[in-house]
C-alpha positions as CSV (number, residue, x, y, z in Angstrom):
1,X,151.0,43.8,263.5
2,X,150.4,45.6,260.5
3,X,148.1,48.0,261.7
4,X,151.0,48.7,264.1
5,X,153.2,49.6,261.5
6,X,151.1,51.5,259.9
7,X,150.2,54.1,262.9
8,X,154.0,54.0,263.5
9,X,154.7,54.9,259.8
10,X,151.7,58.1,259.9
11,X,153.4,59.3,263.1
12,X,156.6,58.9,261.6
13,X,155.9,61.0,258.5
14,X,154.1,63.3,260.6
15,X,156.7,64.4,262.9
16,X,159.4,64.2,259.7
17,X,157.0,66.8,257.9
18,X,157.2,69.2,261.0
19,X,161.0,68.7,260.9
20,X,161.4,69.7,257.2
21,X,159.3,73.0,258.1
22,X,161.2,73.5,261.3
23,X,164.6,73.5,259.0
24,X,162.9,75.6,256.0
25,X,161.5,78.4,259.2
26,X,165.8,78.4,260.3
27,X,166.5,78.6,256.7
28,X,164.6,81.6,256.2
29,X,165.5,83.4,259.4
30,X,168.9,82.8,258.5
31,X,168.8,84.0,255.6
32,X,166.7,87.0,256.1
33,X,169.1,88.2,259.5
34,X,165.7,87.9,261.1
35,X,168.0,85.9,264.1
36,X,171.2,85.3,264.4
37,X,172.2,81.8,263.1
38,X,173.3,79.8,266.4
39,X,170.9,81.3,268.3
40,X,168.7,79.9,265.7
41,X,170.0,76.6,265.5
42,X,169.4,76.1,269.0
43,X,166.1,76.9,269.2
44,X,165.6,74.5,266.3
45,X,167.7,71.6,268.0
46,X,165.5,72.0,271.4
47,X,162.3,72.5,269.1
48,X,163.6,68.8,267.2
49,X,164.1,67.5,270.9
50,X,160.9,68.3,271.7
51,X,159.2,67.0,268.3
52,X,161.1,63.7,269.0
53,X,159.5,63.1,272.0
54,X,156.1,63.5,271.2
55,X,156.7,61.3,268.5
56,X,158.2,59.0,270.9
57,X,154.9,59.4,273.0
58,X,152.6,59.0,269.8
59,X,154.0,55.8,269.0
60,X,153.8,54.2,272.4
61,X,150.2,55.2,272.4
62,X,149.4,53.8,269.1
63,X,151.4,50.3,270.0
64,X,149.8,50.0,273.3
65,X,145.8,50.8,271.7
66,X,146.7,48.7,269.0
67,X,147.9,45.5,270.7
68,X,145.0,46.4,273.3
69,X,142.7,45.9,270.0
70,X,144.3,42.6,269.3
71,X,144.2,40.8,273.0
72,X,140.5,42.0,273.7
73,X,137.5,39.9,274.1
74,X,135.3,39.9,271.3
75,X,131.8,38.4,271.6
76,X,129.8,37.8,268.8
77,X,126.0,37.0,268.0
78,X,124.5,35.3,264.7
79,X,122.0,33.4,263.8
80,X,123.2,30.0,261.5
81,X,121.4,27.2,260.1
82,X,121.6,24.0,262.1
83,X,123.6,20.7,261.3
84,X,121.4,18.4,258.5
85,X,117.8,20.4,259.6
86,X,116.2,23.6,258.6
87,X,115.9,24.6,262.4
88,X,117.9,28.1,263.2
89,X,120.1,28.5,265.7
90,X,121.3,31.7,267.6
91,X,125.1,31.3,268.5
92,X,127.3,33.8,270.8
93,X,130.8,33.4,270.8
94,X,133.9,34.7,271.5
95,X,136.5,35.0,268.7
96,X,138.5,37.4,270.6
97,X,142.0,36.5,272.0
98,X,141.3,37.0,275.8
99,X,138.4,35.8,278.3
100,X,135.4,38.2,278.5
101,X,133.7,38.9,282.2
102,X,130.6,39.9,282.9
103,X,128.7,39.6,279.7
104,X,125.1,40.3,279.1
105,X,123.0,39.5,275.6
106,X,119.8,41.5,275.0
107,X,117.5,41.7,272.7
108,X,115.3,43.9,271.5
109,X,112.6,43.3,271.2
110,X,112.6,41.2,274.5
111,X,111.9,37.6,274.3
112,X,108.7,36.1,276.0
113,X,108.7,34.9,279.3
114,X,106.9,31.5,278.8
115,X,105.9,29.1,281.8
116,X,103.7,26.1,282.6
117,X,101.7,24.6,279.8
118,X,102.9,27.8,277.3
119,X,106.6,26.3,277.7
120,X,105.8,23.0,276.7
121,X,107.4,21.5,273.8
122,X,109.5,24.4,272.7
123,X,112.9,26.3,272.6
124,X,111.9,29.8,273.5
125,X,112.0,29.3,277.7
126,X,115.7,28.0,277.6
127,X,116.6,30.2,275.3
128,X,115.2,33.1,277.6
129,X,116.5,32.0,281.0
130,X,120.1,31.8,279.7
131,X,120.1,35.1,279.0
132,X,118.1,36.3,281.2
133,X,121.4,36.1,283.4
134,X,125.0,37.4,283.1
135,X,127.3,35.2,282.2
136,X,130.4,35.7,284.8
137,X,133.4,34.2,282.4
138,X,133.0,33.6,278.8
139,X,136.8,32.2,277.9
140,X,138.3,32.9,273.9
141,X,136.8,30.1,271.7
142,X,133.6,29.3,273.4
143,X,130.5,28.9,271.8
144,X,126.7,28.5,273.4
145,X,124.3,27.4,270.8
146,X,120.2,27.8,271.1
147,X,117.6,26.8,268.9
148,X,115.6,29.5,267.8
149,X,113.2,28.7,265.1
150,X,112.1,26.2,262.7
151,X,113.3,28.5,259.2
152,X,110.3,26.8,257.3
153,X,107.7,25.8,259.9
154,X,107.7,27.7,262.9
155,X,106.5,27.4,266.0
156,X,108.6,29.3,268.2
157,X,107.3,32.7,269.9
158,X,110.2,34.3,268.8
159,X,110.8,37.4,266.3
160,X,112.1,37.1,262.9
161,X,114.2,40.4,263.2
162,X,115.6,41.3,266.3
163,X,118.6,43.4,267.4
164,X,121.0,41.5,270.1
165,X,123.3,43.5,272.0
166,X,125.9,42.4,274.1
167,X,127.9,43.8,277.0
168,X,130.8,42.6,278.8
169,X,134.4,43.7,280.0
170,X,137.8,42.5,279.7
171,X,140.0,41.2,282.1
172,X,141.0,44.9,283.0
173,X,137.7,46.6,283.7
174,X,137.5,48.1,280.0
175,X,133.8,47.5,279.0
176,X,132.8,47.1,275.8
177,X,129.1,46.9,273.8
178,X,128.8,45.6,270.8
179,X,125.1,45.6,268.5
180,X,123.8,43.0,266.1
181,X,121.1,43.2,263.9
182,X,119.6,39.7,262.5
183,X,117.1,38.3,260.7
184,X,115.3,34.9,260.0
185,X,114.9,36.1,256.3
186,X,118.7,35.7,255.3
187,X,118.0,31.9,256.7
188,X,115.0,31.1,254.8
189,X,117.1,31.8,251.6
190,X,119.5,28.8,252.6
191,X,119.2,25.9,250.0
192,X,120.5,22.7,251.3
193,X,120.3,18.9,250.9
194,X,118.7,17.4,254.3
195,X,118.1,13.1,254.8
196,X,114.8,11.8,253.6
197,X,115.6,7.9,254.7
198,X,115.1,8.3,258.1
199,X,113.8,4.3,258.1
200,X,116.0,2.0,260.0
201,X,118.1,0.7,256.9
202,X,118.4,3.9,255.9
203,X,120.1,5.2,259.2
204,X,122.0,2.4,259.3
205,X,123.7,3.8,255.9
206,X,123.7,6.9,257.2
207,X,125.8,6.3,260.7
208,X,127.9,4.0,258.1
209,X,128.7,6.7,255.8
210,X,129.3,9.9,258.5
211,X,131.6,7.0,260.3
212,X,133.7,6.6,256.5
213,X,133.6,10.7,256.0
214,X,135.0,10.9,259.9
215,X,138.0,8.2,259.2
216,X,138.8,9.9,255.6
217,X,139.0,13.6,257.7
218,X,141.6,12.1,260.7
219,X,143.1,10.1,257.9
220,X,144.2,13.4,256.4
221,X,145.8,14.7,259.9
């Protein structure tokens, strides 16, 4: 809304500057008997007329781009460090206000294909077929989470910097592209605290504890 206003008020001051030399130009011809005065003035009142309108007209464009802006899908990619382990994981989501159709993630470079015994054991392959494909719908709020590498010890095929791009429409046939540049590095400077008492006792204390922080956080709703 404020960006609104603020196009309004640059049109607006636009179209009053163009006024003011309108009326100094009748001022002058007036003055100087260069034309008589109400043949003057009502060339300036159809000249105003016409000034008003395309105002009018700059205005409605400006509203209807900037509320366009607002309601659009908006899918993003990043790369974030997973819950309690040092594993990365490469999110897209859509923060954007409306549902997104069609949308394709690529990266560059491209991810290996891996099959049969290569696939085993890791991330990579699932990664790899889900965006391999286009994603028909992807609704405002929706998040699809990968792993993508361990951010200490890594045994994913996968590259540390990589450029995702993502292409989709909105509901109204308007498409959109939208580039990411990411890197593992900004991960592997991520300090955090991660459970060492992964005995049975210490679980136990554990699931006892996350229940406690769980009641607290509804408690506070």
């Amino acid at each position: 809304m404020a960006r609104s206003k603020e196009t309004v008020a640059k049109v607006s001051a636009a179209a009053l500057v163009s006024l003011a030399a309108l009326l100094g130009g009748v001022a002058w011809l007036s003055a100087n008997d260069v034309a008589n005065a109400a043949t003057t003035w009502t060339a300036f009142g159809s000249l105003a007329t016409i000034t008003a309108a395309v105002v009018a007209i700059w205005t409605l464009v400006a509203l209807k781009r900037d509320s366009a802006d607002r309601t659009r899908p908006v899918i993003l990619a990043e790369l974030r460090a997973a819950v309690l382990t040092r594993d990365a994981e490469f999110i897209v989501r859509n923060v954007g206000q409306s549902v997104a159709r069609d949308v394709k993630v690529d990266f560059d470079p491209p991810l290996p294909v891996l099959e049969g015994d290569a696939a085993e054991g890791l991330a990579t392959p699932y990664l790899q077929r889900r965006y391999s494909q286009v994603i028909p719908t992807f609704p405002p709020g929706l998040a699809l989470y990968n792993s993508y590498q361990d951010a200490n010890d890594n045994d994913e095929p996968t590259p540390d910097d990589f450029t995702a791009t993502i292409t989709y429409y909105d509901m109204h046939g308007h498409k959109y592209t939208d580039s990411y540049d990411l890197t593992m590095d900004v991960l592997r400077g991520h300090t955090a605290g991660y459970p060492s008492n992964t005995d049975d006792k210490g679980m136990q204390r554990r699931e006892v504890k996350a229940l406690e922080a769980i009641a607290r956080g509804i408690g506070r709703h």
